[in-house]
Backbone and ligand atoms as CSV (ligand in chain L), in Angstrom:
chain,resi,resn,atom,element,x,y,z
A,1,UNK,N,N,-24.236,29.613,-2.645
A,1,UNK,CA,C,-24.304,29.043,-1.292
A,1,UNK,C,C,-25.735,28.609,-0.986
A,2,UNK,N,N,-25.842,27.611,-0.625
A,2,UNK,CA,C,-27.120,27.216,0.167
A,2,UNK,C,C,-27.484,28.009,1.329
A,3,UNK,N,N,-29.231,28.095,0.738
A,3,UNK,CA,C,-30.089,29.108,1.734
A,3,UNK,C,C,-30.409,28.272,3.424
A,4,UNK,N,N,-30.225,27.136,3.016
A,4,UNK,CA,C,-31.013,26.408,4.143
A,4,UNK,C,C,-29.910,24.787,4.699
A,5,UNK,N,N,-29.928,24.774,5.427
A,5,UNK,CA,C,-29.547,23.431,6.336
A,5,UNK,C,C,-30.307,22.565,6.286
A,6,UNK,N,N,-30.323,21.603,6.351
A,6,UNK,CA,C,-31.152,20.189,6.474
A,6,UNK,C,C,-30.736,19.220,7.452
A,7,UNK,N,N,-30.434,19.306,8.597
A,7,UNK,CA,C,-29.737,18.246,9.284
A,7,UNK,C,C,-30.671,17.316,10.150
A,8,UNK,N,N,-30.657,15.917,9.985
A,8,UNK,CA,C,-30.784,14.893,10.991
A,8,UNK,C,C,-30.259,14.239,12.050
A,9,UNK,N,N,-30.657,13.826,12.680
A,9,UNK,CA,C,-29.705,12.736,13.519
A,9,UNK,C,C,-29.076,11.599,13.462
A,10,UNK,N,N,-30.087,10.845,12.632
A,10,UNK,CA,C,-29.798,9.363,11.888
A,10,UNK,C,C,-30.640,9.412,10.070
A,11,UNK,N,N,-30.085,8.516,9.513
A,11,UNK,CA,C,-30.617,7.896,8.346
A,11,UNK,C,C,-32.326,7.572,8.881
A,12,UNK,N,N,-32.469,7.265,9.775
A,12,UNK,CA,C,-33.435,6.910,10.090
A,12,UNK,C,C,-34.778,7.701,9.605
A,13,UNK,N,N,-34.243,8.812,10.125
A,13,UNK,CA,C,-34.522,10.277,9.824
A,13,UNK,C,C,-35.234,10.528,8.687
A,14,UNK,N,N,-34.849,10.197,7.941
A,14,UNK,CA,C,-34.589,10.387,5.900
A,14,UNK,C,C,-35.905,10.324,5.294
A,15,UNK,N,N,-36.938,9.666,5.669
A,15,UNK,CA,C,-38.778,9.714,5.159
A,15,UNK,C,C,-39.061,11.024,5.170
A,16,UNK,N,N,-39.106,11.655,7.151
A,16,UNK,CA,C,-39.678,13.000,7.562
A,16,UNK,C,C,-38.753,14.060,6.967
A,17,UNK,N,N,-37.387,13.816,6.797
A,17,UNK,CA,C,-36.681,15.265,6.210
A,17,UNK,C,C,-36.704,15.224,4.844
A,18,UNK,N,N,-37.127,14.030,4.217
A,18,UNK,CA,C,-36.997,14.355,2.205
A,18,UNK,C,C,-38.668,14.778,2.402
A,19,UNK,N,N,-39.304,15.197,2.761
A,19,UNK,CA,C,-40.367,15.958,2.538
A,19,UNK,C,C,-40.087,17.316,2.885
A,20,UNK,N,N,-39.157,17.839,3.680
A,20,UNK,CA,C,-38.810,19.047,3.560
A,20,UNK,C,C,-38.127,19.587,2.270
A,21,UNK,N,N,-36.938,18.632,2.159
A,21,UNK,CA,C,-36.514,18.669,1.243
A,21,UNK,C,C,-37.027,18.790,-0.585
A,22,UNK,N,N,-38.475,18.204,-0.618
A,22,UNK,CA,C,-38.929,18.245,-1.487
A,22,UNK,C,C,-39.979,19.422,-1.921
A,23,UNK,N,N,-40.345,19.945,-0.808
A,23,UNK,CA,C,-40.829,21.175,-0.627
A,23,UNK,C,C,-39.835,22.136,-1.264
A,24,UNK,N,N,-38.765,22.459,-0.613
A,24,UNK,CA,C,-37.750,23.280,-1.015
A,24,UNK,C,C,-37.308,23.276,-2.489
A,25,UNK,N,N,-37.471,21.572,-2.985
A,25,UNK,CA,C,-37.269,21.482,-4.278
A,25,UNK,C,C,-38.597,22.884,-5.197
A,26,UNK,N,N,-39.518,21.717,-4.595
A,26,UNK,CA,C,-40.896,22.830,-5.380
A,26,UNK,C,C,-40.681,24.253,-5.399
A,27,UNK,N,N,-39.933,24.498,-4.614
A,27,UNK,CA,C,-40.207,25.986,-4.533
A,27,UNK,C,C,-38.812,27.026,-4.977
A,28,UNK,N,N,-37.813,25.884,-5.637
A,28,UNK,CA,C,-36.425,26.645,-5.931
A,28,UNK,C,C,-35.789,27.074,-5.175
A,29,UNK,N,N,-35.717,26.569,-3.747
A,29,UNK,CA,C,-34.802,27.175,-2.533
A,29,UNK,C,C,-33.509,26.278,-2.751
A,30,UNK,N,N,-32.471,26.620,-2.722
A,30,UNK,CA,C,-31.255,25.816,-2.262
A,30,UNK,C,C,-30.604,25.718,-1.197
A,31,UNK,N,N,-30.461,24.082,-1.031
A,31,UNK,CA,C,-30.202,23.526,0.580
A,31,UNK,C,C,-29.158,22.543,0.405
A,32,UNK,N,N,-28.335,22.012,1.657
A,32,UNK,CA,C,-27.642,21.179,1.826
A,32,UNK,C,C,-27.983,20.360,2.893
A,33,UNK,N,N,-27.901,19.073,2.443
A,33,UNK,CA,C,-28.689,17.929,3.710
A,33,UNK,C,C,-27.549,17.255,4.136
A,34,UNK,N,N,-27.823,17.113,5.401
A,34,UNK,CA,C,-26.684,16.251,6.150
A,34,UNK,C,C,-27.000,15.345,7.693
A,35,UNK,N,N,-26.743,14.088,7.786
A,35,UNK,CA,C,-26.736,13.292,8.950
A,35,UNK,C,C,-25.488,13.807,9.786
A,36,UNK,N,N,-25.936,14.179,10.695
A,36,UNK,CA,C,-25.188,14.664,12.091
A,36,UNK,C,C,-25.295,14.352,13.501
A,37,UNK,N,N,-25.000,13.357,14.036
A,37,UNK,CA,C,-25.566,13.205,15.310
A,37,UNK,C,C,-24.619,14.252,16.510
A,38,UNK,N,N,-25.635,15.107,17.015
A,38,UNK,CA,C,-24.983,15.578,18.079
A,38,UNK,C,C,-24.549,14.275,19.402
A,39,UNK,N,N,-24.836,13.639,20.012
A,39,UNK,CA,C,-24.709,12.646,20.486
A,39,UNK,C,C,-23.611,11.957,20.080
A,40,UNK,N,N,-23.531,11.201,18.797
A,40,UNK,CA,C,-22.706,10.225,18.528
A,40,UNK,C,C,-21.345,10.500,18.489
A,41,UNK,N,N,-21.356,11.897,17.260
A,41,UNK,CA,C,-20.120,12.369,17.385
A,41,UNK,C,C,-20.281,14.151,17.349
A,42,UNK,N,N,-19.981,14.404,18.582
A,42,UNK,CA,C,-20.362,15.893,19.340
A,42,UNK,C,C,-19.340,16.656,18.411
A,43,UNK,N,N,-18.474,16.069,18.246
A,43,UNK,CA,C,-17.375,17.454,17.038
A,43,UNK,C,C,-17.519,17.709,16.134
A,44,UNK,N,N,-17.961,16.328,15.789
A,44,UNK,CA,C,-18.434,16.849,13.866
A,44,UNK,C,C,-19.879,17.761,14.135
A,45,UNK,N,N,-20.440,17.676,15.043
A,45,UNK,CA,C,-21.889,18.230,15.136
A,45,UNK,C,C,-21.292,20.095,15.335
A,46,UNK,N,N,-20.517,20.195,16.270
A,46,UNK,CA,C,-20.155,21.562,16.690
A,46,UNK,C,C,-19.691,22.086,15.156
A,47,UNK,N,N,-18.443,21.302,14.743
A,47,UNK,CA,C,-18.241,21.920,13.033
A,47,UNK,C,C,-19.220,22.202,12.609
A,48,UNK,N,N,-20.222,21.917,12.555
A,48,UNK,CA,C,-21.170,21.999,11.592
A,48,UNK,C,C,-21.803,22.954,11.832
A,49,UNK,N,N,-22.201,23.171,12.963
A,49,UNK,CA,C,-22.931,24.835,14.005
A,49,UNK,C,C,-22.089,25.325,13.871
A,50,UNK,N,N,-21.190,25.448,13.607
A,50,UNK,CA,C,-20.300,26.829,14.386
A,50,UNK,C,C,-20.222,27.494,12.432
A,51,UNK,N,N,-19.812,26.321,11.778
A,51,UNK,CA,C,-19.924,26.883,10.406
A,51,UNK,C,C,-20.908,27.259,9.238
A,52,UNK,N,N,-22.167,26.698,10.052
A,52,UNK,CA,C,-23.241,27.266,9.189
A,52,UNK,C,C,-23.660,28.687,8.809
A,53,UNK,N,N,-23.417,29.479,9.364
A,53,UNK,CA,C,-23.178,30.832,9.091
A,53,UNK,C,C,-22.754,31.037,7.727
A,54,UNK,N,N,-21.845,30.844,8.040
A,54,UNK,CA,C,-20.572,30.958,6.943
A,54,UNK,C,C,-20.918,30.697,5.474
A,55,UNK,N,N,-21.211,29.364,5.736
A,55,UNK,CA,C,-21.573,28.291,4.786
A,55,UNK,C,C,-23.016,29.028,3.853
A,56,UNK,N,N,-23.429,30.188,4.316
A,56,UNK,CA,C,-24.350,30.552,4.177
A,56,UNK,C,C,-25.939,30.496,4.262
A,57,UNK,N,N,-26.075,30.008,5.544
A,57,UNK,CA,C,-27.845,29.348,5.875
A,57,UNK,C,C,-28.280,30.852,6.302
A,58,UNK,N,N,-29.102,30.522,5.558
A,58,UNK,CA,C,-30.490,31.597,6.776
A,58,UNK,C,C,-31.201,31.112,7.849
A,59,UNK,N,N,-31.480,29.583,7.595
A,59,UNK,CA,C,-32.261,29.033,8.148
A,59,UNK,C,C,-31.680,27.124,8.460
A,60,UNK,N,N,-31.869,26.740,8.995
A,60,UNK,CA,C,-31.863,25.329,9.772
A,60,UNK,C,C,-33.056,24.761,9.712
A,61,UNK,N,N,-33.423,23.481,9.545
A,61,UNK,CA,C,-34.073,22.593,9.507
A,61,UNK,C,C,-33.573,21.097,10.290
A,62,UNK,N,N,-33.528,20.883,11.626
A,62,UNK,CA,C,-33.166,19.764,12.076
A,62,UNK,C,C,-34.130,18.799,12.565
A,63,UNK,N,N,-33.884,17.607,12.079
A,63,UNK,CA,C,-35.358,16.988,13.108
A,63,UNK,C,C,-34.240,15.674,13.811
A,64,UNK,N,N,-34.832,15.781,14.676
A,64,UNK,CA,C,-34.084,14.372,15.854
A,64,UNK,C,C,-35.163,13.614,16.243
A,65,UNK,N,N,-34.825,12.493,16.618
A,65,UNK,CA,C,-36.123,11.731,17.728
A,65,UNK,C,C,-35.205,11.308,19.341
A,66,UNK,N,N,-36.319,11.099,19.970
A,66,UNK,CA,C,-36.003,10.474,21.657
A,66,UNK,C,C,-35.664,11.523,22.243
A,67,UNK,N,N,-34.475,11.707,22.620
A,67,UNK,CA,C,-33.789,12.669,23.529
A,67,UNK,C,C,-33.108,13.553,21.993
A,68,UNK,N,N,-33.859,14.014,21.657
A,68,UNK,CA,C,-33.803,15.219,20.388
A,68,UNK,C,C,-32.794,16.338,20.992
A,69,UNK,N,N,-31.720,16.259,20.878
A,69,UNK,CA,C,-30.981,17.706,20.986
A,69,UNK,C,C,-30.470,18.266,19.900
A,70,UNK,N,N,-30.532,17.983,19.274
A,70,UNK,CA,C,-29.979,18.496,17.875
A,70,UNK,C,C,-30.245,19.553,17.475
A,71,UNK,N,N,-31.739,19.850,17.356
A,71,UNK,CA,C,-32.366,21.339,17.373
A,71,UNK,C,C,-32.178,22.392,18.424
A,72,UNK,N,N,-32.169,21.762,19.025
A,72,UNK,CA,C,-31.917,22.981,20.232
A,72,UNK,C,C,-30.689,23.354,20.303
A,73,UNK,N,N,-29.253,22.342,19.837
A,73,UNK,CA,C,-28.108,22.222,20.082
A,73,UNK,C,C,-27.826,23.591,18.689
A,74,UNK,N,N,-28.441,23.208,17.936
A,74,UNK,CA,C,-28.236,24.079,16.636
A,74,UNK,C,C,-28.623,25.739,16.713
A,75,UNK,N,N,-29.256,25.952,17.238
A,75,UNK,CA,C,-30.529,27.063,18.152
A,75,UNK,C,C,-29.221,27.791,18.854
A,76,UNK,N,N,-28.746,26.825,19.621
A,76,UNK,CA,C,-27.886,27.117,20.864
A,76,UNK,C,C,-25.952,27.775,19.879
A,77,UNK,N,N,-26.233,27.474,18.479
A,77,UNK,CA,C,-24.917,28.447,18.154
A,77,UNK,C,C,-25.612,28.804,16.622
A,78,UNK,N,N,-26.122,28.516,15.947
A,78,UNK,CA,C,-26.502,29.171,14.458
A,78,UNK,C,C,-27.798,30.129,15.099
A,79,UNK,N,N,-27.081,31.803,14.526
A,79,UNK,CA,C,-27.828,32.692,15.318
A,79,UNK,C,C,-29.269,33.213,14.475
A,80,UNK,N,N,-29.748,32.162,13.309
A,80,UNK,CA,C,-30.791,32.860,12.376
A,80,UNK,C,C,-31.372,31.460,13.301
A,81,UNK,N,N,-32.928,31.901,12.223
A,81,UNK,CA,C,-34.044,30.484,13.176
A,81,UNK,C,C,-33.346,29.255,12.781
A,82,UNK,N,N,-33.790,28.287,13.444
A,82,UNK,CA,C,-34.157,26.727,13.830
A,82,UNK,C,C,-35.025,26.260,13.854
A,83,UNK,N,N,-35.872,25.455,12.752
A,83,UNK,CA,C,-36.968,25.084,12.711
A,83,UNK,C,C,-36.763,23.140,13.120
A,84,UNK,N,N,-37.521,22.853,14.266
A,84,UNK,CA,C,-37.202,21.648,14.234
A,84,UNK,C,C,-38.074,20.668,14.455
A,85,UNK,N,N,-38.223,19.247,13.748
A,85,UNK,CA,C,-38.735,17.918,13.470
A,85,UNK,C,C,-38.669,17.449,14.314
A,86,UNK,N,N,-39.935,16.976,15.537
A,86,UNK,CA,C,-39.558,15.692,15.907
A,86,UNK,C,C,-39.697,14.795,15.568
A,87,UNK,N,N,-39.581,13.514,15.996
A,87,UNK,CA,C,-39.779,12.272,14.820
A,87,UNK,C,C,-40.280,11.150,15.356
A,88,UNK,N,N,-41.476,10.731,15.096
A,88,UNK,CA,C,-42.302,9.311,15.838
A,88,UNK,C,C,-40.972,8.847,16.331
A,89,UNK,N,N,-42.058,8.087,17.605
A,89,UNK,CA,C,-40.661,6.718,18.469
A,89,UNK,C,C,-41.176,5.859,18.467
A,90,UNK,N,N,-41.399,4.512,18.828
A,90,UNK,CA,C,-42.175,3.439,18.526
A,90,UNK,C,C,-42.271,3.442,20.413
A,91,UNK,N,N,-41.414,3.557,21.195
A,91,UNK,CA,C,-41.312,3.572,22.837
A,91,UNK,C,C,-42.455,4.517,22.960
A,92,UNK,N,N,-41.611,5.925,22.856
A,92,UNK,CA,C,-42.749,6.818,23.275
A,92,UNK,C,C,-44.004,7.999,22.164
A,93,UNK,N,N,-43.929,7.192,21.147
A,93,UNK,CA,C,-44.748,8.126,20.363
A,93,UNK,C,C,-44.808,9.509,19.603
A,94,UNK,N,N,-43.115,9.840,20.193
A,94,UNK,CA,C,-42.714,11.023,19.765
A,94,UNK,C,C,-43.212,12.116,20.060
A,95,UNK,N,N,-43.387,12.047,21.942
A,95,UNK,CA,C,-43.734,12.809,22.699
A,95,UNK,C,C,-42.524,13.078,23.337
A,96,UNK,N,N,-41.442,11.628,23.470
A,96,UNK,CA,C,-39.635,12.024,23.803
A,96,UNK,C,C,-39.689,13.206,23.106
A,97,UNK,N,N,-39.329,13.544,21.725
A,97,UNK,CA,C,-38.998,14.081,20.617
A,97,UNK,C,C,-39.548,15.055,21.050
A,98,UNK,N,N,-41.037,15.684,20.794
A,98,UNK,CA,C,-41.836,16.713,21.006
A,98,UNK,C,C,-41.033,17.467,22.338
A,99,UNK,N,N,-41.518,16.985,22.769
A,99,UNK,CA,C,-40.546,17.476,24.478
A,99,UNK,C,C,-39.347,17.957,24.696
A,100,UNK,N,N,-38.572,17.467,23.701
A,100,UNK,CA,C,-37.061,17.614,23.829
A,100,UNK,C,C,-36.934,18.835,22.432
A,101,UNK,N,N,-37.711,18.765,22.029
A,101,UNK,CA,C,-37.399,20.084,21.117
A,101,UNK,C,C,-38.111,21.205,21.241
A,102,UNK,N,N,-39.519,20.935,21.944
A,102,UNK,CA,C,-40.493,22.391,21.909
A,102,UNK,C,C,-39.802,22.834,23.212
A,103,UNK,N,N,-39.639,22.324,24.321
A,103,UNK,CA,C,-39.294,22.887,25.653
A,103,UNK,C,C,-38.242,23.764,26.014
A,104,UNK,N,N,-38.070,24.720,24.947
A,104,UNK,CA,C,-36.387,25.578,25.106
A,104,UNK,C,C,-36.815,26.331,25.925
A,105,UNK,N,N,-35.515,26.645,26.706
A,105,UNK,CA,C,-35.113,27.752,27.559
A,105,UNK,C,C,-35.235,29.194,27.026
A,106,UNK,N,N,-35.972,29.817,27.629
A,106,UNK,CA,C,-35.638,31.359,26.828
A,106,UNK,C,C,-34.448,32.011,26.525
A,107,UNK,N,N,-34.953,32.811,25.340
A,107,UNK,CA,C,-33.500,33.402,24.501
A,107,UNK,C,C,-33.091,32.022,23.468
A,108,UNK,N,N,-33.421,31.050,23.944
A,108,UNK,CA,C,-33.124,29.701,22.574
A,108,UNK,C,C,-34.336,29.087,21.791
A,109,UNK,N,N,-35.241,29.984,21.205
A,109,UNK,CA,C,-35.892,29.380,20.702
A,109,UNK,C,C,-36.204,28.055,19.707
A,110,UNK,N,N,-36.932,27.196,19.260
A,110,UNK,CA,C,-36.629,25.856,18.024
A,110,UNK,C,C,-38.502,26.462,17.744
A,111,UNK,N,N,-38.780,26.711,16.569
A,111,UNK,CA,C,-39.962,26.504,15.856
A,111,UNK,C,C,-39.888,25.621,15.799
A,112,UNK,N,N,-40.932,25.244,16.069
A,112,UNK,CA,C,-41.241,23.634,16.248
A,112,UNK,C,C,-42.812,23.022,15.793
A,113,UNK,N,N,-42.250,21.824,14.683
A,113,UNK,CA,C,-43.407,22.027,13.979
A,113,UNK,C,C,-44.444,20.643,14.185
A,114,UNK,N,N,-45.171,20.025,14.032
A,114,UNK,CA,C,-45.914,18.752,14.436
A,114,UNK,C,C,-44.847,17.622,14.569
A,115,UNK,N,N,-45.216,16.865,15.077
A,115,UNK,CA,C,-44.454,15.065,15.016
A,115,UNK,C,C,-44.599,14.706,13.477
A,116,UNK,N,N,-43.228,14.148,12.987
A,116,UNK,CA,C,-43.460,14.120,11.335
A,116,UNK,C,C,-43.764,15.154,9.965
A,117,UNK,N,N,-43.593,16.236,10.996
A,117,UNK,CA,C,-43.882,17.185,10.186
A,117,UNK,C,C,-43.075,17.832,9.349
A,118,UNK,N,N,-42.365,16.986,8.013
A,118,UNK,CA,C,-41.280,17.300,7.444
A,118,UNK,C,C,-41.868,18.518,6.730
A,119,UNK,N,N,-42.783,18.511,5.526
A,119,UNK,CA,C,-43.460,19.360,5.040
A,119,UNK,C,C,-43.723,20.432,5.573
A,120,UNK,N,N,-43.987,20.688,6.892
A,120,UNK,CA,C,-44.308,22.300,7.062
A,120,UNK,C,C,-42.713,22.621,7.250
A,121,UNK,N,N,-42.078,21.829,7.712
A,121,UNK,CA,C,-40.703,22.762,8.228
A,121,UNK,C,C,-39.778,23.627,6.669
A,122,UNK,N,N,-40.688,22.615,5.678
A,122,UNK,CA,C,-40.063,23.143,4.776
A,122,UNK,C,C,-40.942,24.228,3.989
A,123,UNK,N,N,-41.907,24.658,4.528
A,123,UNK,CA,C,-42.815,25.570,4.317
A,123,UNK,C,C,-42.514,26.648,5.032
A,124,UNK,N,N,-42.303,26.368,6.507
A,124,UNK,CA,C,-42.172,27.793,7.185
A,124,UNK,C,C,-40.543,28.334,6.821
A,125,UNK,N,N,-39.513,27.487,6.586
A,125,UNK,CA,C,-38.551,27.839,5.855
A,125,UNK,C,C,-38.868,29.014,4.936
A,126,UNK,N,N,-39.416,28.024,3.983
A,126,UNK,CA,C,-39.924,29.059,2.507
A,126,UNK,C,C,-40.510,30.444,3.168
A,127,UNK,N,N,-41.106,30.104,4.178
A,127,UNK,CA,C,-41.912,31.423,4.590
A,127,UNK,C,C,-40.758,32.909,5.111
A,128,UNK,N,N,-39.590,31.801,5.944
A,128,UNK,CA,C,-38.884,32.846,6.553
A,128,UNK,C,C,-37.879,33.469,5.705
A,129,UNK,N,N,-37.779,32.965,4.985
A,129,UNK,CA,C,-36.973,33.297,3.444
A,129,UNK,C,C,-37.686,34.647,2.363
A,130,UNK,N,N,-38.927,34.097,2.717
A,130,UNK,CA,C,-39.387,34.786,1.539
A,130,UNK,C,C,-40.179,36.346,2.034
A,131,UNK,N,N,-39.585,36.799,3.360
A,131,UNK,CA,C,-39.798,37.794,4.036
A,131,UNK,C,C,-39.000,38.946,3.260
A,132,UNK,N,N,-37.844,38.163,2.526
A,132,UNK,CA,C,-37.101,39.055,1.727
A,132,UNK,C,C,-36.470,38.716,0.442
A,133,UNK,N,N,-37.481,38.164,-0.273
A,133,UNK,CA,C,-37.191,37.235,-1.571
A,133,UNK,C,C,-38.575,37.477,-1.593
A,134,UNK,N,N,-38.979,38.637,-2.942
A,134,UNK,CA,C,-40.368,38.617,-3.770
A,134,UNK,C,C,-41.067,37.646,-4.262
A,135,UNK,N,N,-40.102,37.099,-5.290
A,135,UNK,CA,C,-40.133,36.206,-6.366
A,135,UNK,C,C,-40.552,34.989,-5.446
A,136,UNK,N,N,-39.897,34.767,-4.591
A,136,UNK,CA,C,-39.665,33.834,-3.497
A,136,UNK,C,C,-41.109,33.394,-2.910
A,137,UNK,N,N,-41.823,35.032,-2.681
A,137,UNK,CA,C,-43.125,34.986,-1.902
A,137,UNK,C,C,-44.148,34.645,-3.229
A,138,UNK,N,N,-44.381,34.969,-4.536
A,138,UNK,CA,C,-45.550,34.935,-5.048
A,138,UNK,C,C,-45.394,33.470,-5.454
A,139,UNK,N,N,-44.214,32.571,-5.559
A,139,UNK,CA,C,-44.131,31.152,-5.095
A,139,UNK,C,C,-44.746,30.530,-4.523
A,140,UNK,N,N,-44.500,31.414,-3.418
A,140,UNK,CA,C,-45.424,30.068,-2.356
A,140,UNK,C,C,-46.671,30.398,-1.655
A,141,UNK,N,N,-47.494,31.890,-2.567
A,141,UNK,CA,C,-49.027,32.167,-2.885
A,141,UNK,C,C,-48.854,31.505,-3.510
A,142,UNK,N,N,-48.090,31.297,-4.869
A,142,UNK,CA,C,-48.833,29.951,-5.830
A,142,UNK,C,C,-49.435,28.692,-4.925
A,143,UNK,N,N,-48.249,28.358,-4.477
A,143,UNK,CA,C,-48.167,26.977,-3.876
A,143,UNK,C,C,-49.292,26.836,-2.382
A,144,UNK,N,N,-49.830,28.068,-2.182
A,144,UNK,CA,C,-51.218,27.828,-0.831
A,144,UNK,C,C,-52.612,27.769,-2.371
A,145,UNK,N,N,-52.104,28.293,-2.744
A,145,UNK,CA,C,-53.650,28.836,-4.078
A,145,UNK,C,C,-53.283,27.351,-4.529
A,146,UNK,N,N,-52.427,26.471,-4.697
A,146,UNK,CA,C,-52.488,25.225,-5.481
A,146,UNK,C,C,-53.520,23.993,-4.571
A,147,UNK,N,N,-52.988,24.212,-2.822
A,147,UNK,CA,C,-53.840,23.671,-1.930
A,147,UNK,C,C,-55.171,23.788,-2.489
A,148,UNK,N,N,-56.080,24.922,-2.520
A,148,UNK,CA,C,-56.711,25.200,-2.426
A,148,UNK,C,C,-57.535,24.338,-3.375
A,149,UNK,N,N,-57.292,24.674,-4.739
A,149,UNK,CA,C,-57.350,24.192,-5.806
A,149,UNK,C,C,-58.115,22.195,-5.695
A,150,UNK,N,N,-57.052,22.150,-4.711
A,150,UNK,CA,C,-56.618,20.276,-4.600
A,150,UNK,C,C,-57.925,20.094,-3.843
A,151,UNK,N,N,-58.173,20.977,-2.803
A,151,UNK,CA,C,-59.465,20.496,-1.931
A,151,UNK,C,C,-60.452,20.664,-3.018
A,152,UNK,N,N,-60.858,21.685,-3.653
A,152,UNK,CA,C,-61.659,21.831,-4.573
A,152,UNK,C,C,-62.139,20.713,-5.927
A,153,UNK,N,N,-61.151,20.320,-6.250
A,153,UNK,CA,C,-61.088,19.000,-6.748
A,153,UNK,C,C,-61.683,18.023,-6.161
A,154,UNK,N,N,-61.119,17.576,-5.064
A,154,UNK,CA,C,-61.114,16.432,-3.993
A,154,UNK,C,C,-63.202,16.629,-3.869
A,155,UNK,N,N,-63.497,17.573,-3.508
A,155,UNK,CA,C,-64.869,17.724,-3.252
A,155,UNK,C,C,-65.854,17.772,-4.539
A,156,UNK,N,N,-65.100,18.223,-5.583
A,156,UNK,CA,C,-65.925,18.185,-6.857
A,156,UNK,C,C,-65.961,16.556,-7.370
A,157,UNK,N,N,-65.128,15.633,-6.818
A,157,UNK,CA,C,-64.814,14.300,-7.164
A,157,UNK,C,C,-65.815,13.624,-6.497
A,158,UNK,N,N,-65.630,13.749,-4.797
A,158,UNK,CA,C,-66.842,13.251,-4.286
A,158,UNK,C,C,-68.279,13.573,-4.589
A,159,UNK,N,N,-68.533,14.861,-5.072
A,159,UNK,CA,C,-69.967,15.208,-5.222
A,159,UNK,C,C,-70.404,14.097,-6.885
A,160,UNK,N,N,-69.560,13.532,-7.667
A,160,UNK,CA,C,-69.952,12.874,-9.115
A,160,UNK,C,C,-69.408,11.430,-8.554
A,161,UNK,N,N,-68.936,10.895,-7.572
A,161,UNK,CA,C,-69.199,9.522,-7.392
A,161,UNK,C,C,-69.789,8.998,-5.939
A,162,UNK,N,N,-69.870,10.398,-5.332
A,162,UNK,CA,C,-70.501,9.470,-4.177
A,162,UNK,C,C,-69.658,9.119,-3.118
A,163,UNK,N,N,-69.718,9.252,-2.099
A,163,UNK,CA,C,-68.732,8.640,-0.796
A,163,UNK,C,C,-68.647,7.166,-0.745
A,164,UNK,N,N,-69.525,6.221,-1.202
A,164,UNK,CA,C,-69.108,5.027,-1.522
A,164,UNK,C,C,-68.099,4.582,-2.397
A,165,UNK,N,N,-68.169,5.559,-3.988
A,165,UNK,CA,C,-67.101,5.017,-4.705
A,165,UNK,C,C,-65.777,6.240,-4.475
A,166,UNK,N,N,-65.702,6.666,-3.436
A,166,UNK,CA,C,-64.456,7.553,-3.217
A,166,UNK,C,C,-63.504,6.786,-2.995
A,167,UNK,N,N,-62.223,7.113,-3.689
A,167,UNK,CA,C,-61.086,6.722,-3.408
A,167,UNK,C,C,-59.967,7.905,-3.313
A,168,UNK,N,N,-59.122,7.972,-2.202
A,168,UNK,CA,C,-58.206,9.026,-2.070
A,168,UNK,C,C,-56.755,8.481,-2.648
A,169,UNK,N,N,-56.881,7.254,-3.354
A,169,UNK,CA,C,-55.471,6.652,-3.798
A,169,UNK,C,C,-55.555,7.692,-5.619
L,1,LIG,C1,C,-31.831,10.271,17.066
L,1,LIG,O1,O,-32.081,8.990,17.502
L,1,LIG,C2,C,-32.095,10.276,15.599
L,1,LIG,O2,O,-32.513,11.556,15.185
L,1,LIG,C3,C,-33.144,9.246,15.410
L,1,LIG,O3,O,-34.445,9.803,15.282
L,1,LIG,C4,C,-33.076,8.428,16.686
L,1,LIG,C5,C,-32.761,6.965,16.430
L,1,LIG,O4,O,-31.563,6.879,15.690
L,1,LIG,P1,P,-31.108,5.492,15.068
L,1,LIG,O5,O,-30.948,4.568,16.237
L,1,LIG,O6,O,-32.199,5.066,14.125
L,1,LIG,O7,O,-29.814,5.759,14.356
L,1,LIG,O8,O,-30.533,10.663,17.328
């Protein structure tokens, strides 16, 4: 059974959540991704909450944009966390989004992670997972010690060419 949920609102979606998704890859978690609009079609969305349990999630990953309910909607019946994405708007900047997902009512929490922030959601996933998965945790010490590593590089690169011939491509 899959550890984790992946749900969007639209295709649209699909840039900011395959970076979660690819995270999860890195790190050997198993997930199931799915377009769901609470909005569009409210039944298939409830199937989907009401059976994630079941289905075996620990955890949720939803990101929406505009009037974002999805996360909260998910929050509001899958009783483990909800970590949720908002997603740039070109109208409002994905401050709609921000708003509509950080602002829960108490007792309904959504972790809620930057605008675009597919990558951490799939980090703090890994994180809430690996509270009880060993193997799970010295993973993703690898994977902060690999950061580390990358800046270290990145600065040993600039110090032998110079900030003129730096390139981050
Ligand atoms: C939300 O509306 C989706 O999560 C998406 O971010 C936004 C726009 O959807 P599309 O019009 O691109 O399908 O429900």
């Amino acid at each position: 059974m899959a550890k984790v949920g992946i749900v969007m609102g639209s295709d649209s979606d699909m840039p900011v959540m395959a970076k979660a998704a690819d995270i999860l890859d890195q790190l050997g978690i198993s997930y199931e991704m799915h377009i769901i609009s609470a909005h569009r079609e409210p039944d298939e969305f409830f199937d989907y909450a009401r059976s994630a349990e079941s289905r075996g999630y620990k955890v949720i990953i939803a990101g929406a944009g505009m009037a974002a309910h999805l996360p909260g909607m998910c929050a509001a019946i899958f009783p483990m966390p909800v970590i949720g994405i908002p997603m740039h708007t070109t109208s409002l900047g994905g401050r709609d989004s921000l708003y509509s997902i950080v602002q829960m009512p108490t007792g309904i929490p959504v972790a809620t992670v930057a605008i675009g922030g597919g990558a951490n959601a799939g980090i703090l996933a890994a994180k809430i997972l690996a509270t009880s998965d060993a193997d799970l945790l010295e993973r993703l010490k690898k994977y902060t010690a690999s950061l580390k590593e990358s800046v270290i590089a990145k600065d040993a690169k600039l110090q032998e060419v110079g900030y003129q011939n730096y390139s981050n491509k």
